[in-house]
C-alpha positions as CSV (number, residue, x, y, z in Angstrom):
1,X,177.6,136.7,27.2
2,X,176.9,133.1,25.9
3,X,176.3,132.3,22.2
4,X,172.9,130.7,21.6
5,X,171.9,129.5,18.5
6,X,171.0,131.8,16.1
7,X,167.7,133.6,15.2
8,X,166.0,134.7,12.2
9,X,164.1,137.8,12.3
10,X,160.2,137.7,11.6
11,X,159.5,140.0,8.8
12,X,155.9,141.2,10.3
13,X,154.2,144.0,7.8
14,X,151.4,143.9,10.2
15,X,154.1,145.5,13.1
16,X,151.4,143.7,15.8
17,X,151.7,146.5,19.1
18,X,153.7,144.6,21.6
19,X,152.3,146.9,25.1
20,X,149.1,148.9,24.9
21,X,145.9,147.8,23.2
22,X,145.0,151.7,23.7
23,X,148.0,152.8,22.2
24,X,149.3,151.0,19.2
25,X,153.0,150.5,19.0
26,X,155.5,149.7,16.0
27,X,159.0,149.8,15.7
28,X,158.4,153.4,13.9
29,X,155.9,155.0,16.1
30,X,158.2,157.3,17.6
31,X,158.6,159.0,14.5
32,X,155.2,160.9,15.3
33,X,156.5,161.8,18.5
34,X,158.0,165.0,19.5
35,X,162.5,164.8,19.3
36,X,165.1,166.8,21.0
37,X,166.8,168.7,18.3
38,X,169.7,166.9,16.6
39,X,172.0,166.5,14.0
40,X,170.5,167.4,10.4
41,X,171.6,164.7,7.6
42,X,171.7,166.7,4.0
43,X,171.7,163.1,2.3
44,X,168.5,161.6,2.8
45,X,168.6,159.5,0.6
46,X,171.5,158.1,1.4
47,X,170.3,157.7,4.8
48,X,167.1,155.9,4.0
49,X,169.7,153.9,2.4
50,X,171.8,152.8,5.4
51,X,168.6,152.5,7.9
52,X,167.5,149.6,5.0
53,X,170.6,148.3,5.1
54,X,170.9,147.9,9.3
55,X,167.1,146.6,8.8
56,X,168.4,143.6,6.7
57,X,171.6,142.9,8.8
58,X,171.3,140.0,10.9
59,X,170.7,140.6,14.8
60,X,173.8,141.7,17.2
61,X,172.4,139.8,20.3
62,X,169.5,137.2,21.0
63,X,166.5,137.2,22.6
64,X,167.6,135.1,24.7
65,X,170.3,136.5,26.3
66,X,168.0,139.6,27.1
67,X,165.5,137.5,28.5
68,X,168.3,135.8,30.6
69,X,169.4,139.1,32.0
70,X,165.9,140.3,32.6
71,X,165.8,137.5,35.0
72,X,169.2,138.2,36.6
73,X,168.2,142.1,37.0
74,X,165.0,140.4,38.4
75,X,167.0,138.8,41.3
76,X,168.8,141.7,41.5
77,X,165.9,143.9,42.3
78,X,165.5,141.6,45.3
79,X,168.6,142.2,46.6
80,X,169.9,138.4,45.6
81,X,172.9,139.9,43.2
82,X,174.7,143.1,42.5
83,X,174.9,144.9,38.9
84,X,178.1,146.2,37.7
85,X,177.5,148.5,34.8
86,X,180.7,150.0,33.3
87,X,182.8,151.3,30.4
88,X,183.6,154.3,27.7
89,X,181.8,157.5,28.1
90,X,182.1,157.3,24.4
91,X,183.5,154.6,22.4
92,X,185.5,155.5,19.1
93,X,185.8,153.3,15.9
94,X,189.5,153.6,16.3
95,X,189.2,151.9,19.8
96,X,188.1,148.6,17.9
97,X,191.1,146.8,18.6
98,X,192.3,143.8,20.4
99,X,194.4,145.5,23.3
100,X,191.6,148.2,23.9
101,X,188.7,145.6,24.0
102,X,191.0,143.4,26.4
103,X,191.5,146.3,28.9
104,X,187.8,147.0,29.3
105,X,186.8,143.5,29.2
106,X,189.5,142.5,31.9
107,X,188.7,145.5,34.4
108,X,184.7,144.4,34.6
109,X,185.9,141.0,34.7
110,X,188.4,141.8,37.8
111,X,186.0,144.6,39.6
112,X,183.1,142.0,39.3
113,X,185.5,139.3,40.9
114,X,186.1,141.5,44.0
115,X,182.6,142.0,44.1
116,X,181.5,138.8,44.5
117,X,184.2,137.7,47.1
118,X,183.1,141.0,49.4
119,X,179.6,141.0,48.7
120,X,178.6,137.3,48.5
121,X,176.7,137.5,46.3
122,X,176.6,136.9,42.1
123,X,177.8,139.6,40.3
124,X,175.5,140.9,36.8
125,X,177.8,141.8,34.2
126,X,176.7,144.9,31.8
127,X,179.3,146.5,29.8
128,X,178.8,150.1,28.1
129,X,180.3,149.2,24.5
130,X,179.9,147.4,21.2
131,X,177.6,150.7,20.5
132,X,178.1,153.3,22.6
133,X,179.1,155.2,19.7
134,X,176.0,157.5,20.1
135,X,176.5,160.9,22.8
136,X,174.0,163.9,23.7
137,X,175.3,167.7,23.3
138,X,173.9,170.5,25.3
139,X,174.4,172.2,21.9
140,X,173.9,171.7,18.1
141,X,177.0,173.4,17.3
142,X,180.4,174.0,18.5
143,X,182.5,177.7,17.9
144,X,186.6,177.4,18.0
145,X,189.0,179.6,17.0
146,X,190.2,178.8,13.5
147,X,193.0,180.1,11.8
148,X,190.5,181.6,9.5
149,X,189.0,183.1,12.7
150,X,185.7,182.0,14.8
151,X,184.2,179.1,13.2
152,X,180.9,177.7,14.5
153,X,180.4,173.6,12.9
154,X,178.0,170.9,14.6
155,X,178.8,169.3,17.0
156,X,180.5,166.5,17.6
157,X,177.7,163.7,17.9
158,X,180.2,160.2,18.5
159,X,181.6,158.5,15.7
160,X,177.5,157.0,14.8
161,X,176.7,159.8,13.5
162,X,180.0,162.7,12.5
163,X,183.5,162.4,13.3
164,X,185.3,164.3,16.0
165,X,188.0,166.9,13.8
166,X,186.4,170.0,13.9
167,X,186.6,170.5,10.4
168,X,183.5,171.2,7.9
169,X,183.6,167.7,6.3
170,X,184.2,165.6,9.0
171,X,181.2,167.3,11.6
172,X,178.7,166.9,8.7
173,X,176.4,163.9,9.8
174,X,177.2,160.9,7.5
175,X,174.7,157.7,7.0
176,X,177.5,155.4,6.0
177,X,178.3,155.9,9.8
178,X,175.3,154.1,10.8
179,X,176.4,151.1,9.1
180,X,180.2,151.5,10.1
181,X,178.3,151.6,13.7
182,X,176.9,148.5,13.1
183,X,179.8,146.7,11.7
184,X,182.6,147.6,14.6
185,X,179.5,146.7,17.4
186,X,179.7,143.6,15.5
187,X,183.6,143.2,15.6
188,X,183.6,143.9,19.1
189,X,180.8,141.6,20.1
190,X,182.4,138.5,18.2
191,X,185.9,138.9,19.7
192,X,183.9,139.6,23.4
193,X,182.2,136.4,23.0
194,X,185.9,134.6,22.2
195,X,187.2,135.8,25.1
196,X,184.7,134.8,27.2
197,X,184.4,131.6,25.8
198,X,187.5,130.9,26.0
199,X,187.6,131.4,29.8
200,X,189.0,134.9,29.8
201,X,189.0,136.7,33.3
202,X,192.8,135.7,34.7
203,X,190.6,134.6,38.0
204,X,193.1,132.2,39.5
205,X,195.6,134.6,40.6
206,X,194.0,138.3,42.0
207,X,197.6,138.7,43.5
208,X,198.9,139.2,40.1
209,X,196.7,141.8,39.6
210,X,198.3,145.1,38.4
211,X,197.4,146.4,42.2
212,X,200.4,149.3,43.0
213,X,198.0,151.6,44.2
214,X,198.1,149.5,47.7
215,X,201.2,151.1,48.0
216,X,200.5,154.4,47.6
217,X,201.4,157.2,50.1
218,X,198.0,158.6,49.7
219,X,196.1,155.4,51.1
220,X,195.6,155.5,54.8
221,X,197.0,152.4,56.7
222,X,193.4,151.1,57.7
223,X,192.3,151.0,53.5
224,X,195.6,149.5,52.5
225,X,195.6,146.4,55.6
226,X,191.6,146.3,54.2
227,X,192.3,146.3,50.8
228,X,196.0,143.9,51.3
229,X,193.6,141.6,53.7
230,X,190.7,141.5,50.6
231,X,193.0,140.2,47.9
232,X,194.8,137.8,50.1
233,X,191.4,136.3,51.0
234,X,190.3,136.1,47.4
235,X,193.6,134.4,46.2
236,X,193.5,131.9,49.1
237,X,190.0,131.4,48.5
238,X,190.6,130.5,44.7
239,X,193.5,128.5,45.2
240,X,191.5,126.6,47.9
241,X,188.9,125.8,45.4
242,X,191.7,124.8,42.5
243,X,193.1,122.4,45.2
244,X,189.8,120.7,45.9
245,X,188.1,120.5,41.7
246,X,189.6,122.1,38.9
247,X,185.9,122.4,37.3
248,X,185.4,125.2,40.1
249,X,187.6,127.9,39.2
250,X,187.2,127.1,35.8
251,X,183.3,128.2,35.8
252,X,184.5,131.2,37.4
253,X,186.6,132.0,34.8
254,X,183.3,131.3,32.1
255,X,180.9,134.7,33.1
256,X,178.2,135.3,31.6
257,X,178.6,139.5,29.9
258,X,176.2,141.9,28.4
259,X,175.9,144.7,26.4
260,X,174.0,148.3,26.9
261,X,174.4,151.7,25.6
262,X,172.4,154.7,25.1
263,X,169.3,154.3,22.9
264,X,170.0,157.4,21.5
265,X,169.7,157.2,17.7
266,X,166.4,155.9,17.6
267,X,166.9,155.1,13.1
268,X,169.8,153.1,14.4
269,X,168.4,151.7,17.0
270,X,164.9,150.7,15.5
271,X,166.2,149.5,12.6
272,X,167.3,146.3,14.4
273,X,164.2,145.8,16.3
274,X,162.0,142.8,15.0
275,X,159.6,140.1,16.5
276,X,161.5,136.6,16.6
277,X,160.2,133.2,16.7
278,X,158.3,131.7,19.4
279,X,158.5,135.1,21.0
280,X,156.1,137.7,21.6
281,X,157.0,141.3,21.4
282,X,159.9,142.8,19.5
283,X,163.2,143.4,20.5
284,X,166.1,145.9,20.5
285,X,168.5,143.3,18.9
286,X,171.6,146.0,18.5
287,X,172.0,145.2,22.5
288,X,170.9,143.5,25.8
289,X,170.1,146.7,27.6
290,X,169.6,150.3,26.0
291,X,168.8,153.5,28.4
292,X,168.0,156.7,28.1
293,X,169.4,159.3,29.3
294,X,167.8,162.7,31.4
295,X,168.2,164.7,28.4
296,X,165.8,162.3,26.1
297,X,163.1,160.5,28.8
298,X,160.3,163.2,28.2
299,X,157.0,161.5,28.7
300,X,155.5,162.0,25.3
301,X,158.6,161.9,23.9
302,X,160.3,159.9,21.0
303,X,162.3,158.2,23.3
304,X,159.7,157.1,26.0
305,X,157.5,156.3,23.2
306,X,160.2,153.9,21.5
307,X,161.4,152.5,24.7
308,X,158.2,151.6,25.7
309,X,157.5,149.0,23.2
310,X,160.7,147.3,23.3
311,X,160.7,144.0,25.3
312,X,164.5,144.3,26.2
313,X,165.3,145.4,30.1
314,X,166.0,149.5,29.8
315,X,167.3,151.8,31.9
316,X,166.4,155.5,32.4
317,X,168.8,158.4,34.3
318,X,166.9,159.9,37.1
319,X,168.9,163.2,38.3
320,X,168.5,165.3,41.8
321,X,165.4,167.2,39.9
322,X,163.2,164.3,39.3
323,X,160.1,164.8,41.3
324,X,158.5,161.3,42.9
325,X,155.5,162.5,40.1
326,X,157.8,162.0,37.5
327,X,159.3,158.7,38.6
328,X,156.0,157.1,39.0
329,X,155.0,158.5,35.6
330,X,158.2,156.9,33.8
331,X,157.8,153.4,35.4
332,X,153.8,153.5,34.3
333,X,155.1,154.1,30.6
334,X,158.0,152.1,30.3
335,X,157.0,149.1,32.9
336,X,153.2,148.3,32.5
337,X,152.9,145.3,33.3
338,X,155.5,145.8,36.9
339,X,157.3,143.0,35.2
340,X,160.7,142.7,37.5
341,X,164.3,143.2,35.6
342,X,162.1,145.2,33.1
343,X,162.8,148.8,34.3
344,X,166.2,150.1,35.8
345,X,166.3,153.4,37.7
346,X,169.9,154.9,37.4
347,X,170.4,157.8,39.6
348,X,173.1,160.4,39.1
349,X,172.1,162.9,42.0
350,X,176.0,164.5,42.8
351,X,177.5,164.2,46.4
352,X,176.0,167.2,47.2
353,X,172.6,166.6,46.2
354,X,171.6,163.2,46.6
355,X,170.7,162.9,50.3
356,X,167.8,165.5,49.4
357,X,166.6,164.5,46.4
358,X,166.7,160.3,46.6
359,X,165.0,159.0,49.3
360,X,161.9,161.0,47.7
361,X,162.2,158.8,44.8
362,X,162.9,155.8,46.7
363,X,159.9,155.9,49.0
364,X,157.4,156.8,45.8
365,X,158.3,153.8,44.1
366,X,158.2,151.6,47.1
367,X,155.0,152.6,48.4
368,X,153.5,152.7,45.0
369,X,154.3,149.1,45.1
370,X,156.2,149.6,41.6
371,X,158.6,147.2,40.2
372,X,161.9,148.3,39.5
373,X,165.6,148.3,40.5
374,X,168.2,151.2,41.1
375,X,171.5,151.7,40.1
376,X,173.6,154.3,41.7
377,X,175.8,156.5,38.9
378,X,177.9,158.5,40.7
379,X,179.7,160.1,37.7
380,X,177.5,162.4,36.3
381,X,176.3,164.8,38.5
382,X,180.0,165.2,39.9
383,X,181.8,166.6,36.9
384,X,183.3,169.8,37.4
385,X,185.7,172.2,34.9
386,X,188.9,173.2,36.3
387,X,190.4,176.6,36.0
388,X,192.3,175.4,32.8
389,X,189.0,174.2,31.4
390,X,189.9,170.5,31.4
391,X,186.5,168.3,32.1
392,X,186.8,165.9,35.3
393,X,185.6,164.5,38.2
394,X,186.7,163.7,41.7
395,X,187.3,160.4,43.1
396,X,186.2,161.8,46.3
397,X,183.2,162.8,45.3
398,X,182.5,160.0,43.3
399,X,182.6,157.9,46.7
400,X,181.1,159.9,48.9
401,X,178.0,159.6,47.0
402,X,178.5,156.1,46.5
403,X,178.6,155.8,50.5
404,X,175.3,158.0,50.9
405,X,173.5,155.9,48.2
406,X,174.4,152.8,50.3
407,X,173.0,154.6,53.4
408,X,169.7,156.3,52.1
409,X,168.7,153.1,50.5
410,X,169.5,151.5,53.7
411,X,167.6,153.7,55.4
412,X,164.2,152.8,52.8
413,X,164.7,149.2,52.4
414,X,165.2,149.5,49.0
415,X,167.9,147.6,47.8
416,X,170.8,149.3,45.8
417,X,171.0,147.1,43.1
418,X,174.3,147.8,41.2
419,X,176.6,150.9,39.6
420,X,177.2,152.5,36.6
421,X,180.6,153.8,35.9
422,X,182.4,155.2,33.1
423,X,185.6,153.9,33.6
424,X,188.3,152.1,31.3
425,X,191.0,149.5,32.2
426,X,193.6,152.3,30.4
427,X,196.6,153.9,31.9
428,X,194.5,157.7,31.4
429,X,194.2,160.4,33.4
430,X,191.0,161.9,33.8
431,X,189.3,162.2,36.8
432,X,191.7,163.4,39.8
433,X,192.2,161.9,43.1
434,X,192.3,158.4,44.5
435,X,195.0,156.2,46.3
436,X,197.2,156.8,43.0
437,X,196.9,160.8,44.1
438,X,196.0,162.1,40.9
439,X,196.3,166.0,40.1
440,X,194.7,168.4,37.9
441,X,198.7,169.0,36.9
442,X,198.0,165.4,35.4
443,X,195.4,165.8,33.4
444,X,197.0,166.9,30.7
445,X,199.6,163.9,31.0
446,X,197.0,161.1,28.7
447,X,193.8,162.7,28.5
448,X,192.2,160.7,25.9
449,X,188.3,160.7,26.5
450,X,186.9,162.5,23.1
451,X,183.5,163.6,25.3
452,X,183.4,163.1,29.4
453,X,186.1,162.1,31.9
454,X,186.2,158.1,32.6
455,X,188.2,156.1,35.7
456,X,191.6,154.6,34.8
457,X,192.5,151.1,35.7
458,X,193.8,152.0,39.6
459,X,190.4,154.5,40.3
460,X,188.6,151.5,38.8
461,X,190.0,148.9,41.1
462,X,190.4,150.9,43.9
463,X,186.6,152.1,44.0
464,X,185.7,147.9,43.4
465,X,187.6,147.3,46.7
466,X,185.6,150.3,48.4
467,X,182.3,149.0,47.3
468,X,183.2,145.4,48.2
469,X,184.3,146.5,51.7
470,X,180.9,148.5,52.3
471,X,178.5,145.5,50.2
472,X,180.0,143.2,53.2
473,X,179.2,145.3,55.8
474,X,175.6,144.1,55.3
């Protein structure tokens, strides 16, 4: 992310459509269209209050930096760079710190670094935070047993919108929230763009690199004299260029970083979209790239409605029940115009699932001539309970549909385009397996995801060194 001068909203009564002549479009037209059930404000009032006070607030991002990274999601598309879309499942107000920032900051930063050595190619940088405060629930309400006895209380919606205690006050939705929302995604932004101004990515020296899970007993000989080979290469490759310009290293060390989340507070989310100057359309200014998620993309739903006018690059989560139909359906009402780096696909099939239900979608949108790039999410669809009831997900799993994604898009000469991982540059332990041999016995050791199980640093770096390995296989 590079700071860019500054821009001033339009203030536009007139809310000029920005897609369809046929179908007018304002930043509030989803309002007439039908909503999943959610969480019930009994202030309203009060929450007229804070969406007028996020509509005054000055932008998060720029237009130009989402129009810069619909053109490197353009190239992407094509094959000519790789997306690397990662962070919190759900991140917390309390998370707003220097440390925790860092950490998540510094794994994307490293992961895209042995990206680019294995894959040779540029490396698009999308990070899931500064307002991924927002998270679906299968369910309005959650029962526990109190000792009062059973007590049923909404939901725990992320920190935008109730707080996670499952106590009476602190699951009743709060608008002050939204603001709060706005206000940390504004914290974290400003000390982002520091950072990376200020040439953080500790690029010079890979070797130094917090890397014990080479060692592991769990990693075969073949992955660690792979993985030991790859980081050698990368520091001798880095050193090589300090040796012959300083100025080359150093522009490694200045990458450019975006911002998504889920679009799924759509007060929050279109109370920060305006028109800017010498622009046309309106823009999602609370981040570069907003998705939506299976739950929300019904076709004449708010969502899709909303989405659809935005002029910001989106994403959409296609799972192993999408029919071709459907895909084809999304990328007519979310991409009209076939504009490249507009629309992202990002499938989470499962390991088990994928190598019947993708290539269908692949070869619809290919033949169909539609424009559009795919991101492989490999977390979703592979979460699993264990028999103590602790969320996770396997690190095998996780791979081995990485691997088939690789193959079946291969195999339609589509191009995979990028990943999507939840994953932090934390010492938890959440998801079992890997070289570090993680257990479900562990789980329980610093399980500190408040909603769905995330990578830790090792799984993280581990899984960049896999995906390098295969992107330089060709």
């Amino acid at each position: 992310m590079r700071l860019h001068p500054s821009e001033t909203p339009v203030n536009d009564s007139d809310q000029h459509h920005h897609d369809d002549p046929a179908h007018s479009w304002t930043p509030e037209s989803w309002r007439n269209a039908p909503a999943p059930a959610g969480p019930r404000y009994d202030d309203e009032r009060a929450f007229d209050a804070a969406v007028e006070t996020l509509r005054r607030l000055p932008p998060l991002v720029t237009s130009w930096e989402i129009e810069r990274l619909k053109s490197e999601l353009a190239q992407a598309q094509q094959g000519r760079r790789f997306v690397l879309m990662g962070g919190d499942c759900a991140e917390t107000f309390a998370d707003c710190t220097p440390s925790v920032i860092t950490n998540k900051l510094k794994i994307l930063l490293q992961m895209s670094l042995v990206l680019v050595h294995g894959g040779k190619k540029p490396v698009v940088r999308i990070g899931r935070i500064a307002g991924q405060y927002a998270k679906p629930r299968s369910s309005l309400t959650e029962t526990r047993m109190t000792p009062a006895g059973s007590e049923t209380l909404p939901s725990y919606f992320g920190d935008l919108i109730n707080h996670a205690a499952f106590t009476e006050n602190d699951r009743r939705p709060d608008p002050a929230l939204l603001v709060a929302g706005y206000q940390h995604a504004a914290l974290t932004l400003n000390f982002i763009r520091s950072l990376v101004d200020g040439g953080f990515a500790d690029a010079h020296h890979p070797e130094y690199w917090d890397l014990s899970f080479f060692s592991h007993a769990a990693l075969t000989p073949e992955l660690r004299t792979k993985y030991v080979k790859m980081r050698d290469d990368l520091a001798n490759a880095l050193r090589f260029m300090e040796a012959i310009g300083e100025n080359s290293v150093h522009e490694l060390s200045r990458v450019e970083f975006f911002t998504s989340h889920e679009g799924l507070h759509l007060p929050y989310e279109s109370a920060q979209t305006r028109r800017v100057p010498r622009r046309e359309g309106y823009y999602d200014l609370s981040t570069h790239m907003p998705w939506i998620g299976e739950r929300t993309r019904a076709l004449d739903g708010a969502h899709i409605e909303f989405f659809r006018g935005i002029a910001n690059p989106v994403g959409v989560k296609v799972g192993p029940k999408t029919t071709p139909d459907e895909v084809l359906a999304l990328a007519r009402a979310l991409n009209p115009r076939n504009e490249p780096g507009r629309l992202a696909f990002i499938a989470r099939m499962g390991a088990s699932r994928i190598a019947g239900a993708l290539p269908g979608l692949l070869a619809a949108v290919r033949d169909a001539g539609v424009s559009a790039l795919w991101l492989c999410d490999p977390m979703h669809a592979n979460t699993m309970t264990t028999a103590s009831g602790v969320k996770t997900r396997s690190f095998d799993d996780i791979c081995a549909e990485l691997d088939q994604s690789f193959d079946l898009h291969h195999g339609a000469g589509v191009p995979l385009a990028g990943v999507h991982f939840e994953l932090t540059g934390d010492d938890v332990t959440e998801c079992v397996g890997g070289a570090g041999g993680m257990t479900e016995a562990d789980l329980t050791r610093n399980y500190a995801s408040p909603c769905d199980p995330r990578l830790n640093y090792h799984q993280a770096m581990e899984l960049a060194f896999r995906i390098a390995e295969r992107m330089g296989r060709g």
